[in-house]
KOLVO-65622 format. One line per field, with one value per residue: residue number from 1; residue in three letters; chain; z, y, x of N, C-alpha, C in turn. Coordinates in steps of 0.001 Angstrom, whole numbers. Each point is the difference from the previous one (the first is absolute). Last residue first. Layout:
i	c(NUM, ...);
aa	c(ala, ...);
ch	c(A, ...);
n_w	c(Z, ...);
n_v	c(Y, ...);
n_u	c(X, ...);
ca_w	c(Z, ...);
ca_v	c(Y, ...);
ca_u	c(X, ...);
c_w	c(Z, ...);
c_v	c(Y, ...);
c_u	c(X, ...);
This chain:
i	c(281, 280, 279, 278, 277, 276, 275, 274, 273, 272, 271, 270, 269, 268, 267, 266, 265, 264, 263, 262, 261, 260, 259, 258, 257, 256, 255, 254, 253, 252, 251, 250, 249, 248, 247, 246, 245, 244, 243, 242, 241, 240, 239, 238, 237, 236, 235, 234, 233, 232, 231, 230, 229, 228, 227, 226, 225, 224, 223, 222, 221, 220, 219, 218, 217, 216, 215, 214, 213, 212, 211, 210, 209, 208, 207, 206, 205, 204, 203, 202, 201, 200, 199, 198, 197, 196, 195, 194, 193, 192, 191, 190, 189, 188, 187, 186, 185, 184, 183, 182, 181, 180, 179, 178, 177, 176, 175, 174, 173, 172, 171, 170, 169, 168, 167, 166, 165, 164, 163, 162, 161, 160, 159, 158, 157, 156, 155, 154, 153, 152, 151, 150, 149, 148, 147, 146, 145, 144, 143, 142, 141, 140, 139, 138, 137, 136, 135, 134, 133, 132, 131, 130, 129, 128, 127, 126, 125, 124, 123, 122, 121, 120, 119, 118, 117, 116, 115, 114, 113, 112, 111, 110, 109, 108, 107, 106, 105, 104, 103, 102, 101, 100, 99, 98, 97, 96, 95, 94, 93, 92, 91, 90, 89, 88, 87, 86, 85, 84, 83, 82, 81, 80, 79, 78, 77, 76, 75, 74, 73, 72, 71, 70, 69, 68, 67, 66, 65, 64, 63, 62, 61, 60, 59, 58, 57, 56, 55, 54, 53, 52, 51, 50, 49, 48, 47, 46, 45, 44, 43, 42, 41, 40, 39, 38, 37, 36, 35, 34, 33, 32, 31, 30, 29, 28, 27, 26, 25, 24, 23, 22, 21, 20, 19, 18, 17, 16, 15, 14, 13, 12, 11, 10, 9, 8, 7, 6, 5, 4, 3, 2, 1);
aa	c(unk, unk, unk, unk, unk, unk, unk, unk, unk, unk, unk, unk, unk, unk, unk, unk, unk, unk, unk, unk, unk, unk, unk, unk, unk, unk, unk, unk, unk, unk, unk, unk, unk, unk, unk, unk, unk, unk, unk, unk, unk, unk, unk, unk, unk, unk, unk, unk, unk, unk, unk, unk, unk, unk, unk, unk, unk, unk, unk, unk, unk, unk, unk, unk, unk, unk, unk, unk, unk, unk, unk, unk, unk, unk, unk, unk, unk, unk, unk, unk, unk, unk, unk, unk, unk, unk, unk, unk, unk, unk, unk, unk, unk, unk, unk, unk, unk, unk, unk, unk, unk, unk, unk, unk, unk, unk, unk, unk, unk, unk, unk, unk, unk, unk, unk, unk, unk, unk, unk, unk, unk, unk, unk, unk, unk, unk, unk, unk, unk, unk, unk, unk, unk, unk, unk, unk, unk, unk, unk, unk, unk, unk, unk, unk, unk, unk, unk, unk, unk, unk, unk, unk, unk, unk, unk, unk, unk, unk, unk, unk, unk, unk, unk, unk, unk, unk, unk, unk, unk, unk, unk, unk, unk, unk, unk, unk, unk, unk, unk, unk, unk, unk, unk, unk, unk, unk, unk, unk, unk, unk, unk, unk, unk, unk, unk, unk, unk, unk, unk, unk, unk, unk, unk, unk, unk, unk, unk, unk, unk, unk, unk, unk, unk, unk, unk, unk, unk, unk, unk, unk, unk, unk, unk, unk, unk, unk, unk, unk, unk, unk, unk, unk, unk, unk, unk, unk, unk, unk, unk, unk, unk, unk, unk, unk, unk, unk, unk, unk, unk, unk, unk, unk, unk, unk, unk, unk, unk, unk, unk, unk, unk, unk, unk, unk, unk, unk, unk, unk, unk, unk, unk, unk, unk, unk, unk, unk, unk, unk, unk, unk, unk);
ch	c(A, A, A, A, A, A, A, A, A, A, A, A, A, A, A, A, A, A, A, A, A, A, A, A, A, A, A, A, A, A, A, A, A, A, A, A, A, A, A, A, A, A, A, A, A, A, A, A, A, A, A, A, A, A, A, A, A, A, A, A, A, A, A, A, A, A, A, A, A, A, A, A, A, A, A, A, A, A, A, A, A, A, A, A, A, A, A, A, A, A, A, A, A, A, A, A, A, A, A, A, A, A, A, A, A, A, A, A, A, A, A, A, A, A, A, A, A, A, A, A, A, A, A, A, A, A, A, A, A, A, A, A, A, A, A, A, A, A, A, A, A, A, A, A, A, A, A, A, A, A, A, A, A, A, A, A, A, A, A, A, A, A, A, A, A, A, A, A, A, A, A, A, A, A, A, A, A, A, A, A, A, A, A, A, A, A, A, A, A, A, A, A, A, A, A, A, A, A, A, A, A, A, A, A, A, A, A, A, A, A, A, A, A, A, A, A, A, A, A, A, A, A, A, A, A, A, A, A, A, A, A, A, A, A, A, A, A, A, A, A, A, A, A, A, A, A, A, A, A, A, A, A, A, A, A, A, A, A, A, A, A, A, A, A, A, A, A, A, A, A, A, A, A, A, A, A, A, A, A, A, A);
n_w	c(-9800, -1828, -5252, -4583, -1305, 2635, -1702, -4851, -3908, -3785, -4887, -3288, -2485, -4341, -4244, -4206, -1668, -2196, -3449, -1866, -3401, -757, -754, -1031, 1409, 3387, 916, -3365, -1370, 2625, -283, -3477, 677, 5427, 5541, 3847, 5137, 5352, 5671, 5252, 2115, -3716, -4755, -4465, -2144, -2868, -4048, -3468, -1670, -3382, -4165, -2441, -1755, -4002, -4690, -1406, 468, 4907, 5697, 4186, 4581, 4610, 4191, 4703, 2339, 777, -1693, -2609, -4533, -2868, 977, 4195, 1406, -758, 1320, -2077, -3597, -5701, -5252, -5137, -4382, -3158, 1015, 288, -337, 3527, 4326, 1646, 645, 3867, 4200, 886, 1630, 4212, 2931, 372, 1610, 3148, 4401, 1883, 1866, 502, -861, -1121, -3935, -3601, -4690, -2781, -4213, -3824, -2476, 3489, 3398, 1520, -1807, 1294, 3320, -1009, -2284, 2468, 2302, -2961, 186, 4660, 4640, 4238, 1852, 3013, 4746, 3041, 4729, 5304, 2399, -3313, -2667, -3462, -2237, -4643, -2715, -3908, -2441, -2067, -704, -1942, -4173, 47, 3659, 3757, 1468, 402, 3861, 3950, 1079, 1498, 4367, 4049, 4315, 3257, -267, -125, -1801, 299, -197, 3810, 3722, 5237, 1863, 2621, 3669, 3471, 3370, -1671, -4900, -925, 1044, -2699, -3764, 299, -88, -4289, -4552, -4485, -2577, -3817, -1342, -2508, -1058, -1934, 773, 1784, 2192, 718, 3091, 4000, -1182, -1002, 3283, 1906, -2145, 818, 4229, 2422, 1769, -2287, -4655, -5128, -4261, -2863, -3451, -1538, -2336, 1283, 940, 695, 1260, -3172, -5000, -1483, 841, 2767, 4746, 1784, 35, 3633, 3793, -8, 1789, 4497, 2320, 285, 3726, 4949, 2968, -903, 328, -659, 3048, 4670, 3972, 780, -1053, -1066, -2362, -831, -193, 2071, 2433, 3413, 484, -1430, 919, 693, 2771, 1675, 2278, 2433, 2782, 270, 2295, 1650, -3182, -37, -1674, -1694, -2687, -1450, -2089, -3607, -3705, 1399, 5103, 5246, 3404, 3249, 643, 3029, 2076, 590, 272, -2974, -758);
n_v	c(12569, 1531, 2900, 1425, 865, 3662, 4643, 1136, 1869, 3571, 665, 896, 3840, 2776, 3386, 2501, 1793, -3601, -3245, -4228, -4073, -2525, -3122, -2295, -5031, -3511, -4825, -3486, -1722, -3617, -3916, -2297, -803, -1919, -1146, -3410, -1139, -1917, -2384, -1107, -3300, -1906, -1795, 2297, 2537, -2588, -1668, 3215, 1284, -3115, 968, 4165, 2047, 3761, 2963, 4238, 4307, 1749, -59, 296, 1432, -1084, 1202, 539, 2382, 614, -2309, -1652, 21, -3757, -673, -945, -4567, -3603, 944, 1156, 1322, 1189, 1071, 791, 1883, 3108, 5206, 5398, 1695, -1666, 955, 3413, -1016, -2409, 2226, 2308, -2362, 234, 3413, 299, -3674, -442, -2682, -1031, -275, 513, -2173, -1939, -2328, -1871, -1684, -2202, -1100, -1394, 3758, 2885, 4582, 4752, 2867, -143, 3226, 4435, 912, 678, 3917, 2544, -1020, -190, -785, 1237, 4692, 496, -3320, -3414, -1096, -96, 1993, 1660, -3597, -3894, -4088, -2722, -3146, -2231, -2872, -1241, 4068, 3966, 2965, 5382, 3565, 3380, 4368, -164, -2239, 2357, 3067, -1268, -1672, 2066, -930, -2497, -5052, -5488, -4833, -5070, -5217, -4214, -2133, 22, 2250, 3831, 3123, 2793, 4132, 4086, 1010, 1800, 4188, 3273, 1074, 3310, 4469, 2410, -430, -1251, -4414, -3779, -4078, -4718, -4726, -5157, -5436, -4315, -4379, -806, -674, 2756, 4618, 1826, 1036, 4179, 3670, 1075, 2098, 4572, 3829, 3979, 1924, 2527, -263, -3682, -3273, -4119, -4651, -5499, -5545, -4894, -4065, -2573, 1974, 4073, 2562, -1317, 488, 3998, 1193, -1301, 2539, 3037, -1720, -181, 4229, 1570, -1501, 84, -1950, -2905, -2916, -757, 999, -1945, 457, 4577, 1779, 4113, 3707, 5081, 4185, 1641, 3704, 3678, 3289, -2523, -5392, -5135, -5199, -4942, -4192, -2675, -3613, -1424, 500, 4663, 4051, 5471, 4999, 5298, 5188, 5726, 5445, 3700, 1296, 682, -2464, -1681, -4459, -5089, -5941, -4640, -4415, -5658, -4797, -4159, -5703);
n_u	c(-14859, 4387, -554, -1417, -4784, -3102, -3064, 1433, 3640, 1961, 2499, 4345, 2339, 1188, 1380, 866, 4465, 3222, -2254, -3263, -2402, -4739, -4372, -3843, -311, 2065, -1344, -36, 4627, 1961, -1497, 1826, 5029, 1274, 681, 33, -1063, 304, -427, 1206, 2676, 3309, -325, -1238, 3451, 3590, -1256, -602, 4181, 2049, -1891, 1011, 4631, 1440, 2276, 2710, 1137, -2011, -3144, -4215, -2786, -3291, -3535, -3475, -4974, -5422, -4574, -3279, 1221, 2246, 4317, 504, -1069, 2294, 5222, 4249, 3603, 1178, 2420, 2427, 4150, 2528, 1541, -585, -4671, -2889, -9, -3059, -4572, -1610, -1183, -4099, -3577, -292, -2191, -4402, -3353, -4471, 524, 4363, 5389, 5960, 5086, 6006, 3486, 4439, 3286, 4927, 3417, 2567, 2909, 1701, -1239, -407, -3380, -4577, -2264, -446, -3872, -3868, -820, -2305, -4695, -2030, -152, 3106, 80, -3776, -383, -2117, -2436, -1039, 4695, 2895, 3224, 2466, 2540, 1953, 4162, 3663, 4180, 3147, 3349, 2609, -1506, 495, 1565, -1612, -2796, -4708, -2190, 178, -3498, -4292, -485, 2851, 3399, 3825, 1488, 2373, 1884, 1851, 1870, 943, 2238, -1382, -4372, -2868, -2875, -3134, 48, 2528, -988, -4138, -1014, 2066, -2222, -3523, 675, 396, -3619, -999, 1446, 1498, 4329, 2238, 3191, 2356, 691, 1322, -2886, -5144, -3599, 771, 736, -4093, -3189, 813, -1770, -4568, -1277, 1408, -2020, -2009, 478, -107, 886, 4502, 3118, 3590, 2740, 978, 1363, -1515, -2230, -3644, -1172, -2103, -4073, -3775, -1052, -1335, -4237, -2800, 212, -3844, -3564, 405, -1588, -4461, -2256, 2863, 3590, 5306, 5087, 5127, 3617, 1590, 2081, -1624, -4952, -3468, -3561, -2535, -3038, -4536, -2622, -454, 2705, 3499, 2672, 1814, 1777, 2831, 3351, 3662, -2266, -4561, -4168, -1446, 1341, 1802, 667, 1850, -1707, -592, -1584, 1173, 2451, 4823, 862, -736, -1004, -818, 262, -939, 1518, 1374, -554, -1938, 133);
ca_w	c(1323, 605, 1286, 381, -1636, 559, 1373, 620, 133, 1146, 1491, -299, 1048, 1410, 334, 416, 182, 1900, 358, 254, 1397, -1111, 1267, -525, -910, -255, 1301, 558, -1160, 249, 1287, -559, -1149, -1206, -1000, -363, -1205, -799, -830, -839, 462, 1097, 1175, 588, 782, 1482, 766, 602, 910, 1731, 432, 1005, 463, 1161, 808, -561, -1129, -376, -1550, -409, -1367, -360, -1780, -727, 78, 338, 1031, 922, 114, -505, -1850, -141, 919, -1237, 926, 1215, 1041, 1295, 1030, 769, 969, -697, 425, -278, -584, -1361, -194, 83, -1163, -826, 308, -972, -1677, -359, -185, -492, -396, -2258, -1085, 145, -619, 493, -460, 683, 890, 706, 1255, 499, 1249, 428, -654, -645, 425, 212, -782, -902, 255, 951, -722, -854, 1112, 93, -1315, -1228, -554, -637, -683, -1183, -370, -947, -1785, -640, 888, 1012, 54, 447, 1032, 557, 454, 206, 935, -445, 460, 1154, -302, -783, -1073, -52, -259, -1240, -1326, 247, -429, -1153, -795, -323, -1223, 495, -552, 1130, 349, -325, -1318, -986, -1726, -671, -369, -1423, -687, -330, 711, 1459, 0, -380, 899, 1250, -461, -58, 1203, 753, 1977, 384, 765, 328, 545, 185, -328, -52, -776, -1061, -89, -1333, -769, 494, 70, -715, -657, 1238, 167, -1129, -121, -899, 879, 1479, 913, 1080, 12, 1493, 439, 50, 624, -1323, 301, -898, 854, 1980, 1050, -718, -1188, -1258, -581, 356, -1110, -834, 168, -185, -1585, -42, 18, -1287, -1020, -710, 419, -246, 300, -886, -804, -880, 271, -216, 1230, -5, 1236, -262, -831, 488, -964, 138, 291, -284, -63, -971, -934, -203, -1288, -991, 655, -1133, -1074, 1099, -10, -142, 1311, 449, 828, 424, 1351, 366, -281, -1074, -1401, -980, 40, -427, -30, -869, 473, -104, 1496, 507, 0);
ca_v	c(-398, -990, 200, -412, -986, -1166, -146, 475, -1310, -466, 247, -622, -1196, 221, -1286, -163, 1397, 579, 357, 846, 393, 453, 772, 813, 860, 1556, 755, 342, 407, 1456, 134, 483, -443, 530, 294, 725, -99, 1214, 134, 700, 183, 565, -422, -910, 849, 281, -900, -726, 856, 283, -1780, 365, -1092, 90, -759, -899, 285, -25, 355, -555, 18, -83, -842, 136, -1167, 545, 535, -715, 726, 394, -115, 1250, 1333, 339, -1158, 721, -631, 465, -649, 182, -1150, -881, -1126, -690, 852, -556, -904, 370, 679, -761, -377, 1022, 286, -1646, 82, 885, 43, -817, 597, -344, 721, -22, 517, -69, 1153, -935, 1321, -118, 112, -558, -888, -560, -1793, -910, 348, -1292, -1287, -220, -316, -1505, -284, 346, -505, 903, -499, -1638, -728, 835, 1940, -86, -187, -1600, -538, 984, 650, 1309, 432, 1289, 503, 1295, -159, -1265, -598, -665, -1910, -741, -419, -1065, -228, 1197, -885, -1071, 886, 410, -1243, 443, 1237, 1020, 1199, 1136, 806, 680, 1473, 506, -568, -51, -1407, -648, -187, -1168, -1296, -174, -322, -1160, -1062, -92, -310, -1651, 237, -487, 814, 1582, 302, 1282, 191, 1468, 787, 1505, 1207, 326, 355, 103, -1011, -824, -127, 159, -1077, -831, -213, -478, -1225, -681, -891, -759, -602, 41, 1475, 266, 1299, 120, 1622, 1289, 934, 646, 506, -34, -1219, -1031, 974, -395, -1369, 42, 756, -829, -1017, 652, 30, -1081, -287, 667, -1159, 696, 514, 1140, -224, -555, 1483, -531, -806, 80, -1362, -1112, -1348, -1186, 67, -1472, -703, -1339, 852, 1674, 955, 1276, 1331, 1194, 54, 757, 558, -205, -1749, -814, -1066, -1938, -868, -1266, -797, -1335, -997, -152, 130, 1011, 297, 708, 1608, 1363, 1410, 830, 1009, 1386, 998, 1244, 1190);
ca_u	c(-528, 693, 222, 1424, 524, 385, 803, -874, -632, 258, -1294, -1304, 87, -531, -159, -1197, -996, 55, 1569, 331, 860, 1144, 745, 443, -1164, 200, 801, -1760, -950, 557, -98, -1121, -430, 950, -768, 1095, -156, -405, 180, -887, -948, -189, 860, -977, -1136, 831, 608, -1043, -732, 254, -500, -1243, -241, -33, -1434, -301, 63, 839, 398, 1035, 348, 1567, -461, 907, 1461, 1449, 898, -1024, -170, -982, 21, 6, -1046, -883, -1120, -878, 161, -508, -576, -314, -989, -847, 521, 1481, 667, 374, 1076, 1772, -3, 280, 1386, 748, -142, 399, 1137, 633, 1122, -246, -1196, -1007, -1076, -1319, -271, -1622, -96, -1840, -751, -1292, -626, -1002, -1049, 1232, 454, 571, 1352, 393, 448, 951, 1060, -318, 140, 1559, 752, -198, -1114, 380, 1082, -244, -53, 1383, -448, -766, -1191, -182, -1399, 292, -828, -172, -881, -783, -1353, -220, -738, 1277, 582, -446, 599, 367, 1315, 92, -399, 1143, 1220, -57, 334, -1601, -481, -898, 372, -1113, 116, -1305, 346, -881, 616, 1170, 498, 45, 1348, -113, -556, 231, 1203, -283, -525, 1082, 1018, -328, -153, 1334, 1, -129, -751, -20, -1735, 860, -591, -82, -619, 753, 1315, 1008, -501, -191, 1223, 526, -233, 148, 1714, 64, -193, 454, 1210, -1187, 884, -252, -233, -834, -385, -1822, 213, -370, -268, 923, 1137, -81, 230, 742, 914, -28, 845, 1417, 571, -34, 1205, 1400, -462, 180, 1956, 714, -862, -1385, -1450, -1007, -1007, -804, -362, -800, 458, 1693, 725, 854, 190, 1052, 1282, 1194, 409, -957, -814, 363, -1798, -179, -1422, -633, -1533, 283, 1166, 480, -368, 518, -893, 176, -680, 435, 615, 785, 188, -1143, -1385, -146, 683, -16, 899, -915, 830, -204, -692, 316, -203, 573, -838);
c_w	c(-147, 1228, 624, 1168, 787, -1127, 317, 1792, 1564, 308, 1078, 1413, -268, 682, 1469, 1129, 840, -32, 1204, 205, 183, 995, -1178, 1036, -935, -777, -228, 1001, 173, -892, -97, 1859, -776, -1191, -641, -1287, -929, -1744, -1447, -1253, -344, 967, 1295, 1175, 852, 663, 1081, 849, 5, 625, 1566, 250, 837, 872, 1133, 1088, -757, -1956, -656, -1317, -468, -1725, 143, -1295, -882, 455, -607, 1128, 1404, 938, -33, -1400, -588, 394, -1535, -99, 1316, 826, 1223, 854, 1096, 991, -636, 200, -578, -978, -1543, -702, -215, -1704, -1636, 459, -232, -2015, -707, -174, -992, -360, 84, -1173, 401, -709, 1237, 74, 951, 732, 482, 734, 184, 1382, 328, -1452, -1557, -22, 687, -571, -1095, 179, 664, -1028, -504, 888, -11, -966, -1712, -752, -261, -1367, -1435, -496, -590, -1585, -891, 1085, 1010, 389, 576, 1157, 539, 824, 54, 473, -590, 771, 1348, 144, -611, -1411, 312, -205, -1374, -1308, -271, -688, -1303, -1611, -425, -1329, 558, -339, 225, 470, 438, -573, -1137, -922, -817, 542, -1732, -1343, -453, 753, 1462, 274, -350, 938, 1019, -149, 75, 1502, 156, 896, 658, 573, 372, 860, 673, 542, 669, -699, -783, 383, -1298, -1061, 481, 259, -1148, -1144, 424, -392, -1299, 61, -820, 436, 1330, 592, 1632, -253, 841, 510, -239, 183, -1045, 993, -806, 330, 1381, 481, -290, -737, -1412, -650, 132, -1579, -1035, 289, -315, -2086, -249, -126, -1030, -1349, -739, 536, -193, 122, -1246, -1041, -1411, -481, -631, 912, -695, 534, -348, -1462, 60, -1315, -6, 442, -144, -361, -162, -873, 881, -1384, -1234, 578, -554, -62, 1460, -364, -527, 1422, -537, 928, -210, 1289, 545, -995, -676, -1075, -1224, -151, -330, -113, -1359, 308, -830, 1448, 0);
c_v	c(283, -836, -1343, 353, -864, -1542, -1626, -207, 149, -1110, -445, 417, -725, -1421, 369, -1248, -178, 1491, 681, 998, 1760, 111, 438, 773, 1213, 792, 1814, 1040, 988, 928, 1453, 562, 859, 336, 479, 336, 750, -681, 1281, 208, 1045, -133, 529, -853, -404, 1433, 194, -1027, 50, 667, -443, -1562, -330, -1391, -582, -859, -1860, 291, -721, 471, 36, 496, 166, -779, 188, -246, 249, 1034, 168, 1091, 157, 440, 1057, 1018, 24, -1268, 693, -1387, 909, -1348, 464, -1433, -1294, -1214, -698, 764, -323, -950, 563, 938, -1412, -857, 858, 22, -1205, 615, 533, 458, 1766, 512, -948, 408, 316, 1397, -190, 1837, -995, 980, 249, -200, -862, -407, -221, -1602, -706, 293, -926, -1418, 83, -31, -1393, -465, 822, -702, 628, -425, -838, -518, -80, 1455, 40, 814, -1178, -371, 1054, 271, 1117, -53, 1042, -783, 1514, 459, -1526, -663, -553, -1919, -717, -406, -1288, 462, 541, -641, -1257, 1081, 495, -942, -321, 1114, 927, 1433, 946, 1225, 1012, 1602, 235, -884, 533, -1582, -968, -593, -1372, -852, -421, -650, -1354, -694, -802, -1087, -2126, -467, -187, 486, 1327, 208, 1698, 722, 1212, 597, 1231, 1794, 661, 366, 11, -1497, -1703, -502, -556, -1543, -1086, -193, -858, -1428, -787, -600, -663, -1475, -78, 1280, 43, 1934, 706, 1117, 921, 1604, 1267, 367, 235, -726, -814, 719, -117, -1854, -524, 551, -809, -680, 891, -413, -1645, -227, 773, -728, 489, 178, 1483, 194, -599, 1432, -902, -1288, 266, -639, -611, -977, -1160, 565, -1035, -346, -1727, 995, 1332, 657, 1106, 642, 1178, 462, 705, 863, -484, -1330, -256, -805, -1315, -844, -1781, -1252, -1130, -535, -719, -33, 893, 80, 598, 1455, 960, 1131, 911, 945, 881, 793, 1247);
c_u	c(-1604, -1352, 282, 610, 1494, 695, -514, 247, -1426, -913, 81, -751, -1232, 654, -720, -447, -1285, -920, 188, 970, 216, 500, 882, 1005, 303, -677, 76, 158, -1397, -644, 294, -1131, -1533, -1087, 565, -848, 679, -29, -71, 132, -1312, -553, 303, 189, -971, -1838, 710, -143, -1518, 71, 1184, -742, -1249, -222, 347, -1341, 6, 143, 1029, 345, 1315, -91, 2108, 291, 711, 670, 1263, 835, -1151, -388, -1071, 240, 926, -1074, -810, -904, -884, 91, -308, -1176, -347, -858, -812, 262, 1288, 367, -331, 762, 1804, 322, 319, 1902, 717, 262, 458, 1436, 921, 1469, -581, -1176, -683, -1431, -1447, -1088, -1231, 154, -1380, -216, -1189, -216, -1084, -1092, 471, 564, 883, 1556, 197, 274, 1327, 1598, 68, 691, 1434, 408, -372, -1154, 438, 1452, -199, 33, 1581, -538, -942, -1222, -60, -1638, 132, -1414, -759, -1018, -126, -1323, -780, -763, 876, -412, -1366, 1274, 785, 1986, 597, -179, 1354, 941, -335, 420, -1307, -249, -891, 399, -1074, 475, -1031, 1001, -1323, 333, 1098, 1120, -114, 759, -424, -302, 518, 1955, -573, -976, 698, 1243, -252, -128, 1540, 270, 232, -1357, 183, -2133, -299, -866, 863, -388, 328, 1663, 786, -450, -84, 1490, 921, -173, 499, 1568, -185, -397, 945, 1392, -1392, 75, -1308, -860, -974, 499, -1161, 684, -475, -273, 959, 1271, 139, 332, 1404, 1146, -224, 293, 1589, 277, 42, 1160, 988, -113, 206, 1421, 1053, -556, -1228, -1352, -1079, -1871, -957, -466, -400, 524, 1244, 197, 1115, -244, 92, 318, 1094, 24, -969, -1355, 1053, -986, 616, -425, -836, -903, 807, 1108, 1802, 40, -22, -1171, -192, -771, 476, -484, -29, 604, -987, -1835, -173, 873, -463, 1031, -826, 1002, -551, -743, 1022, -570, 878);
């Protein structure tokens, strides 16, 4: 059982806290102003809590052979538990993570140390400025969880903000991004209208309650420039405990309807999610 003590300290955007599993010795929450950030098991970085972080793992294994290392891009840090996973399931990976709060930074660094010999570098900067003076083609993987409190800011939702990210990744890299909406998915659509702008394949990953628009929740959207291994990631989805569905194709298609992408002029945050969508309770 953990008998750690909660950490509660102010960050650069907001109130912090760290609070032990008590199920799961070295295994802690991540709340930012009460929003669950993170959960890692130091002792088990493999092991994932959340439903979206776990369907975002299941991106991470498709992008190449088992154990093969990548060089994945991070766009916002939390505790690092996709990294974490990452160094823990791919020896060897690259990668590089940009996160805004510095404040978050040092208390993720203070209290929940990275695994020696993981590649992961930690960039106190704003993820749409980092993206944008990234190198070219220097990415296998592009994730992006970024969220001001419970929406994805304005600047990550722009078709210009869409070509940042694909400039980076490699030919047949991969962008997943976790995503929030709810029926009739007004953002959602305009987030698909972005990717398909620049990115010849596309996929969504979400509960089926919230694809047919029954509740609000998190949608992963998947990209890339080549096709995509969606007969097993259907499979590693379906398999879950909560299970999700993986939608492609003529789905998507229906999905976006007459949506157009948008530019940063006209971009908005996605919505605020309704009360209690991503509360600890």
């Amino acid at each position: 059982m953990n008998e750690s003590i909660p950490v509660i300290r102010s960050t650069d955007r907001g109130t912090a806290r760290l609070l032990p599993d008590v199920d799961r010795e070295r295994a802690w929450l991540l709340t930012v102003d009460g929003a669950p950030q993170s959960y890692v098991d130091l002792d088990a970085p493999e092991h994932l809590e959340f439903e979206y972080v776990r369907r975002l793992a299941h991106v991470v294994d498709l992008v190449a052979e088992p154990e093969a290392p990548v060089d994945a891009v991070h766009l916002g840090g939390g505790a690092l538990t996709l990294p974490r996973y990452i160094a823990a399931t791919r020896p060897g990976s690259r990668q590089e993570v940009a996160e805004a709060d510095a404040a978050l930074i040092a208390l993720v660094e203070e209290h929940l140390p990275l695994p020696g010999g993981a590649r992961i570098a930690v960039h106190g900067a704003d993820a749409r400025s980092w993206i944008e003076r990234a190198p070219e083609a220097s990415a296998d993987l592009l994730i992006a969880d970024v969220f001001g409190g419970t929406r994805v800011p304005a600047q990550l939702t722009s078709l210009d903000y869409a070509r940042a990210a694909a400039r980076v990744l490699r030919k047949d890299g991969v962008y997943a991004a976790n995503l929030a909406d709810g029926a009739p998915f007004g953002f959602l659509r305009t987030q698909l209208a972005n990717a398909a702008e620049v990115f010849a394949e596309l996929a969504l990953i979400a509960e089926p309650a919230v694809l047919r628009g029954r509740r609000f929740g998190n949608v992963v959207l998947l990209a890339g420039q080549e096709p995509l291994d969606l007969a097993r990631l259907t499979r590693l989805c379906a398999a879950d405990a909560f299970p999700a569905r993986v939608a492609h194709g003529e789905a998507l298609t229906r999905l976006m309807g007459g949506a157009r992408p948008v530019r940063d002029g006209d971009a908005v945050a996605s919505p605020e999610p309704p009360d209690g969508a991503f509360s600890l309770g």
